[in-house]
N, CA, C and O of each residue as an XYZ file, in Angstrom:
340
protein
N     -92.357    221.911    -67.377
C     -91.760    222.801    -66.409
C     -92.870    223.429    -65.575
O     -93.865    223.870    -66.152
N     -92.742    223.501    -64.084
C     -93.921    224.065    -63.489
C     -93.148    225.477    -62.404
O     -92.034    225.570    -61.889
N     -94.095    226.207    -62.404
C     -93.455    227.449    -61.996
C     -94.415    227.482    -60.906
O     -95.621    227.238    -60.949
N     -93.326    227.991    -59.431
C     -93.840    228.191    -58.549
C     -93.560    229.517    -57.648
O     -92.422    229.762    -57.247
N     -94.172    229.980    -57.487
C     -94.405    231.143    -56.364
C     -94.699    231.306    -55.102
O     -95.825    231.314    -54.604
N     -93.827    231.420    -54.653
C     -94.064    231.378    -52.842
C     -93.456    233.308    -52.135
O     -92.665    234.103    -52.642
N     -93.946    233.364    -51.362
C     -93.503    234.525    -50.796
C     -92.553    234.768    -49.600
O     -92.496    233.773    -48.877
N     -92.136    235.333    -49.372
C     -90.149    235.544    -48.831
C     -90.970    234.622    -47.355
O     -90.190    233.792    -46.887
N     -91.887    234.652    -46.869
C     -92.412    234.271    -45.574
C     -92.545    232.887    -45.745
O     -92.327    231.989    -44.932
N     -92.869    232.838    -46.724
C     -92.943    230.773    -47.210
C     -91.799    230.704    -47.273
O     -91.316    230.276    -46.225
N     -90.820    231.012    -48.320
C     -89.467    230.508    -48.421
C     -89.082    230.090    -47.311
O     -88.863    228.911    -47.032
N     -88.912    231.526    -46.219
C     -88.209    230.873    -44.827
C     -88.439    230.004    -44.207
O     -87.546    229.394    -43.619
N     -89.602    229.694    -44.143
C     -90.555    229.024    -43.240
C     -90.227    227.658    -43.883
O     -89.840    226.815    -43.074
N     -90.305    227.264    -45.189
C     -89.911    225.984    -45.831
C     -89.041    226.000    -46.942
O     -89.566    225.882    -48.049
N     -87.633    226.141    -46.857
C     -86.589    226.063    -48.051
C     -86.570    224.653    -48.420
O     -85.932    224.319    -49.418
N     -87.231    223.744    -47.692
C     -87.138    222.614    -48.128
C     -88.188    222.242    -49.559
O     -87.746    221.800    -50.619
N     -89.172    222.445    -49.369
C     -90.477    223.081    -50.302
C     -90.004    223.338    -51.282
O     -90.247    222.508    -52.158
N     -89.245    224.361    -51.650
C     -88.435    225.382    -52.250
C     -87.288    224.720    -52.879
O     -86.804    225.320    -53.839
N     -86.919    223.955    -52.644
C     -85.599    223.154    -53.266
C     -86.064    222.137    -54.346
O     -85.636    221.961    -55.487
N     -87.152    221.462    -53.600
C     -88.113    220.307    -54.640
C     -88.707    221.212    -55.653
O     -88.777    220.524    -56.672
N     -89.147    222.331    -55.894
C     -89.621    222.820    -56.924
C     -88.936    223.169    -57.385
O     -88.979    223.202    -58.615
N     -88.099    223.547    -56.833
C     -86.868    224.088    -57.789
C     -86.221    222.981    -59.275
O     -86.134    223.153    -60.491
N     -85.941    222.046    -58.484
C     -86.229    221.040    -59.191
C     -87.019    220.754    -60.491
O     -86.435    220.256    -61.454
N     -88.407    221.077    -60.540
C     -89.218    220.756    -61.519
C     -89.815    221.644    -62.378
O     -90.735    221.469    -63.177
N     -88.684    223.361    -61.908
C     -88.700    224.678    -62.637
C     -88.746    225.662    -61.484
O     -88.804    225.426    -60.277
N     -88.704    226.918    -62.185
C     -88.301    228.476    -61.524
C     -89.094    228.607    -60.171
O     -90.313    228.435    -60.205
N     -88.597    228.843    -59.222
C     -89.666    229.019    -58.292
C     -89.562    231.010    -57.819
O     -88.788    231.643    -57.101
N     -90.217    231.226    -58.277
C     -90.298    233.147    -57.889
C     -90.859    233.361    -56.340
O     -91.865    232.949    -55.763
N     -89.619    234.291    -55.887
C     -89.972    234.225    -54.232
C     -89.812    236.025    -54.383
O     -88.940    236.836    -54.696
N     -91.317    236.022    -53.923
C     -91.584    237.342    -53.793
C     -91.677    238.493    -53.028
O     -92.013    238.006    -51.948
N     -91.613    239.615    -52.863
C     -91.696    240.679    -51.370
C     -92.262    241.521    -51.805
O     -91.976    242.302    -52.713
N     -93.611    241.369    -50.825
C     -94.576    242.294    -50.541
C     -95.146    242.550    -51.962
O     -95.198    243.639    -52.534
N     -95.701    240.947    -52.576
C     -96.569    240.663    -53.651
C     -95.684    241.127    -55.117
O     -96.310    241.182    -56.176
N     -94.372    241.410    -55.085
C     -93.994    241.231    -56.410
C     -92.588    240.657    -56.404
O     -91.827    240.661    -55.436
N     -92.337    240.153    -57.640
C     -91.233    238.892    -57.997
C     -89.863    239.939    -57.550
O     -89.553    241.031    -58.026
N     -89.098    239.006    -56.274
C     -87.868    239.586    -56.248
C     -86.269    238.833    -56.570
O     -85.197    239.386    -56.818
N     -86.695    236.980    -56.421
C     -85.933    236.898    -56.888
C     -86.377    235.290    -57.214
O     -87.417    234.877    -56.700
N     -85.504    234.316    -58.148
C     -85.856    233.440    -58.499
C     -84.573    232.141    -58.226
O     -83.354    232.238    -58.370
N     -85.373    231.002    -57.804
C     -84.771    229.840    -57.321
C     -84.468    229.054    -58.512
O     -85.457    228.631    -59.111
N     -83.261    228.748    -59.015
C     -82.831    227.451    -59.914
C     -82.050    226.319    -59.224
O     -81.195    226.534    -58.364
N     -82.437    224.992    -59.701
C     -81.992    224.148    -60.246
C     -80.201    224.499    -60.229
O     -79.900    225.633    -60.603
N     -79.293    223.759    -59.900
C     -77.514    223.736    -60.295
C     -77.686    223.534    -62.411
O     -77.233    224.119    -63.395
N     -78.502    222.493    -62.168
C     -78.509    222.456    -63.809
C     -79.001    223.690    -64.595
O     -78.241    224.361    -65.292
N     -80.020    223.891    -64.479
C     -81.005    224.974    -65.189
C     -80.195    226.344    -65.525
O     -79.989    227.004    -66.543
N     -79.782    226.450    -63.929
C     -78.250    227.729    -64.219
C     -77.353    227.513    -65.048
O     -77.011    228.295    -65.935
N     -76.659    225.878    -64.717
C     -75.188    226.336    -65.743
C     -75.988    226.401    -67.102
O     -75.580    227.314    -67.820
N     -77.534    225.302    -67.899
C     -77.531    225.720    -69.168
C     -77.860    227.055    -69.437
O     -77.754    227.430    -70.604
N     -78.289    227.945    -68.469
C     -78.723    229.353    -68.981
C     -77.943    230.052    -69.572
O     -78.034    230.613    -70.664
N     -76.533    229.996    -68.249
C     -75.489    230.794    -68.163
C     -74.725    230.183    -69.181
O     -73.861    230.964    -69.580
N     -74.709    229.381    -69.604
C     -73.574    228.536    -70.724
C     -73.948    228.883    -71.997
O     -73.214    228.496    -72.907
N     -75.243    229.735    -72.357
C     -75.549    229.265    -73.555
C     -75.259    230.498    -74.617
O     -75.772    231.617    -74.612
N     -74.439    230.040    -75.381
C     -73.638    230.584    -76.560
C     -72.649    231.700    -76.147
O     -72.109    231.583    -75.047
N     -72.377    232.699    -76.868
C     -71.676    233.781    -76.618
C     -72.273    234.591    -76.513
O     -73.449    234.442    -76.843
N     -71.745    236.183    -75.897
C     -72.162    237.386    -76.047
C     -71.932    237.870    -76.618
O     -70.798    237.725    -77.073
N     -72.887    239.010    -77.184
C     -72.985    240.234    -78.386
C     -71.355    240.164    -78.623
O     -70.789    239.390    -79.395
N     -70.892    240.896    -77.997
C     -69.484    241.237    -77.605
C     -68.174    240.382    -78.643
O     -67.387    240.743    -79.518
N     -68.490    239.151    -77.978
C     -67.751    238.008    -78.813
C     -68.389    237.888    -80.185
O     -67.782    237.753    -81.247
N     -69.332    237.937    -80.058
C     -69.823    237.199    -81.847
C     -69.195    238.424    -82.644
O     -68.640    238.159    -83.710
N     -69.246    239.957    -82.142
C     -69.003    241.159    -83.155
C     -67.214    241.217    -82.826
O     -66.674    242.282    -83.129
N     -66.567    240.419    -82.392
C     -65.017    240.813    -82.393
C     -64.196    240.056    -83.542
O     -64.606    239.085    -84.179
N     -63.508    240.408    -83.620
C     -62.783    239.603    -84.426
C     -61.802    238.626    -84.505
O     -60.741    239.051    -84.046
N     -61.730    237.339    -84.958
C     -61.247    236.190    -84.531
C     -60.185    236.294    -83.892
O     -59.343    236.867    -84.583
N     -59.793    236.000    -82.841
C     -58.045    235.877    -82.994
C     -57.139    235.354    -84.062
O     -57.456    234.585    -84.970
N     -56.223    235.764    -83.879
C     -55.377    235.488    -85.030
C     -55.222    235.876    -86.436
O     -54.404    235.409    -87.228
N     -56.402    237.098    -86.734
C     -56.725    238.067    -88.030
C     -55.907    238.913    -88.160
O     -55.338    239.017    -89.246
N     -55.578    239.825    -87.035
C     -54.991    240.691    -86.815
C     -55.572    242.168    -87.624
O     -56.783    242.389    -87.640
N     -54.759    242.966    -88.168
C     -55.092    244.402    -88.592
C     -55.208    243.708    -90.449
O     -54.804    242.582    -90.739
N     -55.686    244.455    -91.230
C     -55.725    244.196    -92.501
C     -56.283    245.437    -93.398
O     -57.125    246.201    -92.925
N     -55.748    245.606    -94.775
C     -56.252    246.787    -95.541
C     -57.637    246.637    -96.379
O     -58.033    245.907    -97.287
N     -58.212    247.793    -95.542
C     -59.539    247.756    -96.521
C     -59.664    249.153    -97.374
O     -59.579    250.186    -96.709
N     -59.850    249.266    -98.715
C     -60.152    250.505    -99.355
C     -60.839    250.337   -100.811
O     -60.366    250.242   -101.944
N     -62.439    250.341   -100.185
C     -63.117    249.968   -100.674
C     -63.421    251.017   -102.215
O     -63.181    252.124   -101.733
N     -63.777    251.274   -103.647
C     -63.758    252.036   -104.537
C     -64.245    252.978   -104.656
O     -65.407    252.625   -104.450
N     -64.307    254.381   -104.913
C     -64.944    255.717   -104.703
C     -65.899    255.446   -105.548
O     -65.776    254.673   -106.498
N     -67.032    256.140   -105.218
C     -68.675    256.004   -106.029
C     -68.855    257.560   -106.305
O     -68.993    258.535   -105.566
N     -68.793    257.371   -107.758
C     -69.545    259.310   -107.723
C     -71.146    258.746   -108.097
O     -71.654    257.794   -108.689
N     -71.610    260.045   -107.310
C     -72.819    260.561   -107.208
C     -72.848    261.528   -108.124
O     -72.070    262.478   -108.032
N     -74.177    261.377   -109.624
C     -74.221    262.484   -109.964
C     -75.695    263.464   -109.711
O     -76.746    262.985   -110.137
N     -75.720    264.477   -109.196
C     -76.980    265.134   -109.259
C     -77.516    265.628   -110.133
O     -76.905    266.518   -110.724
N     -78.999    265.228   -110.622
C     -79.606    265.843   -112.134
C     -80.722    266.700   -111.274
O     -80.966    266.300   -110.136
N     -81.375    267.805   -111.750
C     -82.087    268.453   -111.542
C     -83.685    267.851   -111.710
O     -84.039    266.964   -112.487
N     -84.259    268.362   -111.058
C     -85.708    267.417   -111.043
C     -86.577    267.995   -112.133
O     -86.531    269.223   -112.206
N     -87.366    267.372   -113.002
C     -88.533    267.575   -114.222
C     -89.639    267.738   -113.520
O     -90.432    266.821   -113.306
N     -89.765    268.826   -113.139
C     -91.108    269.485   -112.935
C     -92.504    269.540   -114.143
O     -93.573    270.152   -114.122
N     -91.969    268.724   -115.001
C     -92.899    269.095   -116.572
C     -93.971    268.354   -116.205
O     -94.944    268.263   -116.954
C-alpha cells in the first residue's frame, strides 16, 4: 500500500493523479500543510465501512430473546474486626 500526499492546490490542478493513487492506497489532501481529508479507492471504502458490527450491536441483545428472569442468590458479607496483635 503506498500513501500519498498532495496538497488541496495539487489535487485541483490534477484529480487525475489523484485517482491513480488512490488506487494503490490513501492519498491525504491537505490545507495549509495539515491532513484534511483523504481519497479512497470504491473498494477500500466499502471494506472499511463493511467491516463487522458496532459496539452497539455486539452489546444488544439477539432478537428474538426477548425479556427473561434473572435473580441471582444473596451473598452475606460478614465483617470481623481487624488483629492489631
Amino acid at each position: 500500500m503506498t500513501i500519498t500526499t498532495l496538497t488541496s492546490r495539487e489535487f485541483n490542478q490534477d484529480t487525475s493523479r489523484a485517482k491513480k493513487a488512490a488506487q494503490k492506497g490513501p492519498v491525504f489532501i491537505t490545507d495549509r500543510g495539515k491532513p484534511a481529508h483523504v481519497l479512497l479507492s470504491i473498494e477500500e471504502y466499502r471494506r472499511l465501512s463493511s467491516k463487522g458490527r458496532s459496539i452497539v450491536d455486539m452489546l444488544a441483545m439477539p432478537p428474538g430473546t426477548g425479556e427473561f428472569e434473572f435473580d441471582p442468590p444473596r451473598i452475606v458479607i460478614e465483617v470481623k474486626p481487624a488483629d492489631l496483635d
